[in-house]
C-alpha positions in Angstrom: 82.5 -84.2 -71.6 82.0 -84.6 -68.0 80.4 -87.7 -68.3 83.1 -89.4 -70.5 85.7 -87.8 -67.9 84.0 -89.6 -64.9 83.8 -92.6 -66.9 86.9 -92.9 -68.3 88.2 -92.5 -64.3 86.0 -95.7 -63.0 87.1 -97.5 -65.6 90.8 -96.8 -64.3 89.9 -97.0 -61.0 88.1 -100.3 -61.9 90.8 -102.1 -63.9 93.1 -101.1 -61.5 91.8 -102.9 -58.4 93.6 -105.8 -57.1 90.8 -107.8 -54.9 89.0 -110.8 -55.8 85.5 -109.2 -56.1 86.9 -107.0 -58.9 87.9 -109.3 -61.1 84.5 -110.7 -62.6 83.5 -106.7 -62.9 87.2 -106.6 -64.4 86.7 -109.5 -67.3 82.8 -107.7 -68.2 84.6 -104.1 -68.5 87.4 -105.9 -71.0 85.0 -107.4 -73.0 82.5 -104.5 -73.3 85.7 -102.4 -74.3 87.0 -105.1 -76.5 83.2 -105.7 -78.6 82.3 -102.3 -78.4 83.3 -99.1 -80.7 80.9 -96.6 -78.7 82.2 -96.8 -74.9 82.7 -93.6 -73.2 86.0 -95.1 -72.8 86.8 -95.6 -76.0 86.1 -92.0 -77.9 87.4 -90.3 -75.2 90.9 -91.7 -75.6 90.5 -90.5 -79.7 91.0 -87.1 -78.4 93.7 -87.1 -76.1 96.4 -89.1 -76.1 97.2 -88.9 -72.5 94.2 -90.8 -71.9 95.0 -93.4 -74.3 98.4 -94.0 -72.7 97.0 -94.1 -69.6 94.3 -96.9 -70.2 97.4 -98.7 -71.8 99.4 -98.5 -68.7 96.9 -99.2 -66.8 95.9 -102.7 -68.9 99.4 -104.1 -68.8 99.4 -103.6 -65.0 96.2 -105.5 -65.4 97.7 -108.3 -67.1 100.2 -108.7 -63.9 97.4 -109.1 -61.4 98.0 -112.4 -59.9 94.3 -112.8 -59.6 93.2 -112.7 -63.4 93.1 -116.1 -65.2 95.2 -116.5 -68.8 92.2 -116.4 -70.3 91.0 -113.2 -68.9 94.6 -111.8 -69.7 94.2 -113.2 -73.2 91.2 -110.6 -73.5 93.4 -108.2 -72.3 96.6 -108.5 -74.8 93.3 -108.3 -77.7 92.0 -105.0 -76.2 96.1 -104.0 -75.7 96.4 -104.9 -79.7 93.1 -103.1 -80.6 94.3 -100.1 -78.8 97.8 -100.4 -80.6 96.0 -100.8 -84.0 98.2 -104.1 -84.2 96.6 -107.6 -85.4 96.5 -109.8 -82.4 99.4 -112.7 -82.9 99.2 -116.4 -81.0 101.8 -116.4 -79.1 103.6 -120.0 -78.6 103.4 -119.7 -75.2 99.6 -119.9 -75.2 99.5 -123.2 -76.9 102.6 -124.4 -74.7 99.6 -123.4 -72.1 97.1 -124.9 -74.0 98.6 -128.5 -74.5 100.0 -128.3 -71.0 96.5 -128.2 -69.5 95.1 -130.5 -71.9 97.4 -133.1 -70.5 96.4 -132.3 -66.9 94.4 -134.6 -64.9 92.3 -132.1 -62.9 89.4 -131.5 -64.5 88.9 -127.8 -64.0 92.6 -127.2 -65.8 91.1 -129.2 -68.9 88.1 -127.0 -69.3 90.2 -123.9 -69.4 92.1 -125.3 -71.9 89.2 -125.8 -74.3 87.8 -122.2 -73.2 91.6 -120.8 -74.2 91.4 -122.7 -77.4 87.9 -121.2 -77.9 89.4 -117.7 -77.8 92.4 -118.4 -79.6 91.2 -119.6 -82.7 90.3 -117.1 -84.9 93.6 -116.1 -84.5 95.4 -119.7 -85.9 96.8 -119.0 -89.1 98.7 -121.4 -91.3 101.8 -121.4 -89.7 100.0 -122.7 -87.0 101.3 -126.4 -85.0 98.2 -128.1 -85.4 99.4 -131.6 -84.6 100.6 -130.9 -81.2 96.4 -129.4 -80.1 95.3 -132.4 -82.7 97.3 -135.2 -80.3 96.1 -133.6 -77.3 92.8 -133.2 -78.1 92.4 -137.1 -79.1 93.7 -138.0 -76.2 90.8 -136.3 -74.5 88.2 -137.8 -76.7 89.2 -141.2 -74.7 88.6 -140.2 -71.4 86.6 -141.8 -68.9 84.5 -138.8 -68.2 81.6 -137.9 -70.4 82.3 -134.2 -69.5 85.9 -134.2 -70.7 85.0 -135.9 -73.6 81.9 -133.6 -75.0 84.6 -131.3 -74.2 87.3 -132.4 -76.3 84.5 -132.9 -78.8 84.2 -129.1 -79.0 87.6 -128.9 -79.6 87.9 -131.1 -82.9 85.0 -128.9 -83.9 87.3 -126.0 -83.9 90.3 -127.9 -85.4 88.9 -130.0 -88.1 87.9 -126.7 -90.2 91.7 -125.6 -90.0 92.8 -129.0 -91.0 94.2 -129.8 -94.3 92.5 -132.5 -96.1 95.3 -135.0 -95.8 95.1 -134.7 -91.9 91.6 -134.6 -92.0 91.4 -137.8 -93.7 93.8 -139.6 -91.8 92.0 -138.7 -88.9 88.6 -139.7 -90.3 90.6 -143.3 -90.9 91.7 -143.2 -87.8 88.1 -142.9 -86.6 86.5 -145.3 -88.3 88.9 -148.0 -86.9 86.9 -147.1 -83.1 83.8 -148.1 -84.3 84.5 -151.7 -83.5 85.9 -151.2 -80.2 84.3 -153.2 -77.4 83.7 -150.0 -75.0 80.3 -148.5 -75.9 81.8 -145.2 -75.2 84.4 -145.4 -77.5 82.2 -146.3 -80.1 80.2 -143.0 -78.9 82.4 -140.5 -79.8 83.5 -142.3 -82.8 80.3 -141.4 -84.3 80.3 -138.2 -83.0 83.8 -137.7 -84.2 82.5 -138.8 -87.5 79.8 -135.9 -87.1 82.3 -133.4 -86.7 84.4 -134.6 -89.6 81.5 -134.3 -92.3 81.4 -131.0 -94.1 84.8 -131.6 -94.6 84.8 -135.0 -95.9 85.7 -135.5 -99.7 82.3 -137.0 -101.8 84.0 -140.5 -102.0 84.4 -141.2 -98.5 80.6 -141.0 -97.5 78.6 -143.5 -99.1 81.2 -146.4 -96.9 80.1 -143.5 -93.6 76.7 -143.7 -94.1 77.0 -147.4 -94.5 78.6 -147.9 -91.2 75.9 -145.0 -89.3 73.3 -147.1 -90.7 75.1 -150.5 -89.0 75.4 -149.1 -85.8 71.2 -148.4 -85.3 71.7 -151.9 -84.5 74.5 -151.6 -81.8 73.1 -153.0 -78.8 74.0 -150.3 -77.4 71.4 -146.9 -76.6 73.6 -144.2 -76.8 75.9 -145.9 -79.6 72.4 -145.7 -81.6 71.7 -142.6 -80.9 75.2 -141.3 -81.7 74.0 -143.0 -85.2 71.2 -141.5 -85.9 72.7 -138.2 -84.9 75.6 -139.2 -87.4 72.7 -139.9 -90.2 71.1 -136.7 -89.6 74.1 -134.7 -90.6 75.6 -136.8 -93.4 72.1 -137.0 -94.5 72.0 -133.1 -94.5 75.3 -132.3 -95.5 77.3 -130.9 -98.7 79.1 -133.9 -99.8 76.3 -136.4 -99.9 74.4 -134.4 -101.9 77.5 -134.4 -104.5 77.0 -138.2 -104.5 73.4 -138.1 -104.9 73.9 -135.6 -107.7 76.3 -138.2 -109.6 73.7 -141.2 -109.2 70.8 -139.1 -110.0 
């Protein structure tokens, strides 16, 4: 009991610390508490609920600390909800957050907006403004920086699967139309786009996609072909073309 009591005080005295140095100790402790249904922490509060208001109280003085990042604070409002027994909700403020950063020209604000989106999605539900990350997202896939593209392309890897099929179509239309554009890297992450689109592409719309990968081995461009054949190794792998191949064979 000792033990639990000792730890139960560093992790107070831990999470309570307002310094610089603390804060990537801070974020580790969260996440261990957050993942984890054996820390000290955790089944000492089970039996006393004065300890279980106190780590509460002292979490949402956490969340104040000038010093910890929304996304660490995300973390935090989890653990609060876990604590709470209540199903964390996504707030509107976080994808206010989320598209505001997206739009931002310093790189380092772009990054933690894909990281928050990374965090945040399990918890998109249906009522969810998808557009508004879509848009913003897009925008990204455009920019000049391979970084901040491959970024965004994470992103529409964690949309697409929340999509409806209308959107997704449009989008895949939408797409296709950048596979003609004169800038090599545009046709880039077309096809990569196109990678990410696949398992959720309807049966009828990949034999004209595996038509226009196979085109674009010829681009005279290397890392438009190689975006290809990355293309052709998914569609060749995926769900839907073997529904085709089914029909024909």
């Amino acid at each position: 009991m000792l033990d639990k009591q000792q730890s139960f005080l560093a992790t107070i005295a831990l999470l309570d610390k307002q310094e610089k140095a603390a804060v990537n100790y801070q974020q580790r402790l969260v996440m261990n508490l957050l993942n984890s249904q054996t820390h000290l922490t955790l089944t000492i509060i089970i039996f006393s609920k004065s300890h279980h208001h106190r780590l509460i109280n002292t979490l949402l003085r956490l969340i104040k600390n000038p010093l910890f990042e929304l996304t660490n604070k995300l973390a935090v409002i989890q653990l609060l909800g876990k604590l709470k027994g209540q199903e964390f909700v996504l707030m509107d403020a976080a994808l206010d957050e989320i598209e505001s950063k997206l739009k931002s020209q310093h790189n380092e604000e772009i990054y933690q907006a894909f990281k928050l989106l990374t965090i945040l999605i399990p918890y998109l539900n249906a009522n969810t403004n998808f557009d508004r990350l879509l848009q913003a997202v897009q925008l990204k896939l455009a920019d000049y920086k391979e970084k901040i593209r491959e970024a965004a392309l994470k992103g529409l890897t964690l949309l697409v699967p929340h999509l409806s099929p209308s959107k997704v179509s449009r989008l895949f239309q939408s797409v296709q139309l950048k596979l003609a554009n004169n800038d090599r890297n545009v046709r880039q992450i077309a096809l990569k786009s196109l990678g990410v689109l696949i398992p959720n592409l309807p049966p009828s719309e990949i034999n004209p996609l595996l038509q226009q990968a196979q085109l674009k081995l010829l681009d005279n461009e290397n890392n438009v072909r190689e975006a290809a054949l990355s293309c052709l190794a998914m569609l060749i792998s995926s769900e839907p073309l073997r529904a085709v191949l089914q029909k024909i064979y």
